[in-house]
N, C-alpha and C positions, 0 to 999 in steps of 0.2 A: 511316472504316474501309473504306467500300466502294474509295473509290480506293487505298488499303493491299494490300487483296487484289488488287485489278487490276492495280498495280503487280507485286507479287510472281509472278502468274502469269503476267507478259509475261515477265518478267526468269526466270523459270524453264523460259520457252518457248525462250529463249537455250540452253539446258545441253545442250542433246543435241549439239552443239559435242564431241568427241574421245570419246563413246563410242564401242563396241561395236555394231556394227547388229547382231549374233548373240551369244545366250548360248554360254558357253564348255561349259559343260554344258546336254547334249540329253537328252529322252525315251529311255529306255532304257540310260544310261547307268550308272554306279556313281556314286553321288552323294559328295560330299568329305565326312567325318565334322568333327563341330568341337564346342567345347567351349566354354563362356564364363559369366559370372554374370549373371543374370537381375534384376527392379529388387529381388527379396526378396532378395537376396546369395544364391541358390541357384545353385548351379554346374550347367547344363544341360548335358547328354552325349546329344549325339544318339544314338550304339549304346543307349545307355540304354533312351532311346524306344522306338527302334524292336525293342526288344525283347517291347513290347506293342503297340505301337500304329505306324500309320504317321505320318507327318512331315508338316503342312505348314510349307514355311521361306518367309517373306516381307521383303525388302529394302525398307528405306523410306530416306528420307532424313534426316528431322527433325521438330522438334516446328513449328519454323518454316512448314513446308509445310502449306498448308491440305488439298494436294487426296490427301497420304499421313494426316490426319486422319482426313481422310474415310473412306478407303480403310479405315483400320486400325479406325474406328468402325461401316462397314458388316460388317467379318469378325467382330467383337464379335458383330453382332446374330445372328451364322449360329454363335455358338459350341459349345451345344449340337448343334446339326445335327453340327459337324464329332464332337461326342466323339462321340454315336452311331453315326456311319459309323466309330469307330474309329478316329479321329485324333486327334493332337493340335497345335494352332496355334502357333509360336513366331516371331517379328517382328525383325528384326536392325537396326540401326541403329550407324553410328560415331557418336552422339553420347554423351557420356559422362552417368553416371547421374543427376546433379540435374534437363538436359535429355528423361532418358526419364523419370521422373516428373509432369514438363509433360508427353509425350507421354499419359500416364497419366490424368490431370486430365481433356485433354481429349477424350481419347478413349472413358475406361470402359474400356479395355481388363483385362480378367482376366485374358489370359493371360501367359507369359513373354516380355519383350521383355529380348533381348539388346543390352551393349553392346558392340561389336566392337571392342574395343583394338587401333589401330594396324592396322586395315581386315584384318585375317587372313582371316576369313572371307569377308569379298567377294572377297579376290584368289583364294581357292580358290576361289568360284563365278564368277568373269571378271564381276562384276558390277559391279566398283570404275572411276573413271575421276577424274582430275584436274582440277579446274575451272579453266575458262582464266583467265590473269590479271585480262583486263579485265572478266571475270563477277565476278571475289571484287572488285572494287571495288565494284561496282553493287549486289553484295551489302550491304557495309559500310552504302553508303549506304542502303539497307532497316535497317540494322540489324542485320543476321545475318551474325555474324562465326566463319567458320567454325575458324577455330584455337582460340576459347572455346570455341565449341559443339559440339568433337569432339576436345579435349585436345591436338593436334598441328597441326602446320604445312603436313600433305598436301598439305591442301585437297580429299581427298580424299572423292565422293560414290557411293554408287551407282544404277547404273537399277536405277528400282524394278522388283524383280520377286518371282514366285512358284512354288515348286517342290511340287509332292508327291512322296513320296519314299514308298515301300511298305517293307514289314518288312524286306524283302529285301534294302533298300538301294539300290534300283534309281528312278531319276528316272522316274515315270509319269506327269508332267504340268509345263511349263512355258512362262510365261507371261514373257515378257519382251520391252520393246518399250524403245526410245530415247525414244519420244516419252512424254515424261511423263506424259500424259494417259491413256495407255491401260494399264489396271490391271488384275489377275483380278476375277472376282467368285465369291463364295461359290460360285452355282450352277453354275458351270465346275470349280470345286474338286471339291465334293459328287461330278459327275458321271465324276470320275476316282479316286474312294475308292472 
């Protein structure tokens, strides 16, 4: 198992290969509204939200990834904190819904994790990028194949990243890095609600 994981985080240390070094949306911005079904079949409308509460939106990759696990198991532990401050958490993912249920499993995750049909909302936050050829082989050979595990042929992932987005609609906070490793944390959120 251990060489499994080690495996997988070399081979994901590869991906930052044909991203974006810069989010396409910045701090201060008007943030993209987007719409999609959650793993309850709930249709989330971000205006919705934000009509009470602010947004945090966070981009993961898969349930495959240990270290977006992690990521979306530490935001769990700060859930509370966030309704308090008057937010609310929702996690985006192109993997399709049997996959975000595994992400579910492992995570505890309670809140709304969207599935992104056909990467819509990552291309409206510049977050989406194509995995090069010889990555989706390397993949395979892990085992994670990502035309199953995201309904289509893209190959399409995104950097993980993190937006807070106020009532207003206005991006107050984002966290976005190529390097796969480096992820928000609660208290960096918290500190911008």
């Amino acid at each position: 198992m251990k060489k499994l994981f080690t495996a997988i985080l070399l081979l994901i240390s590869f991906i930052s290969f044909g991203q974006k070094e810069q989010s396409s949306i910045v701090a201060g911005q008007k943030a993209p509204m987007f719409k999609a079904i959650d793993q309850n079949g709930k249709t989330i409308i971000s205006d919705e939200i934000l009509e009470n509460e602010q947004l945090i939106v966070v981009f993961y990759r898969g349930q495959w990834c240990p270290l977006c696990n992690k990521h979306l198991s530490h935001l769990q532990d700060h859930i509370n904190d966030f309704k308090q401050a008057g937010a609310r958490l929702v996690a985006i993912s192109p993997e399709i819904t049997v996959n975000v249920e595994k992400t579910i499993n492992k995570t505890k995750a309670s809140y709304s994790i969207l599935y992104d049909e056909n990467s819509k909302i990552m291309k409206q936050y510049g977050v989406d990028f194509v995995l090069p050829e010889q990555l989706q082989e390397k993949y395979k050979g892990y085992g994670i194949d990502l035309a199953v595990a995201n309904g289509n042929d893209t190959q399409t992932l995104p950097v993980p990243a993190t937006y807070v987005i106020g009532k207003d609609g206005i991006v107050k906070y984002v966290q976005y890095d190529p390097d796969y490793k480096n992820r928000s944390n609660a208290e960096e959120i918290l500190k911008h609600l």
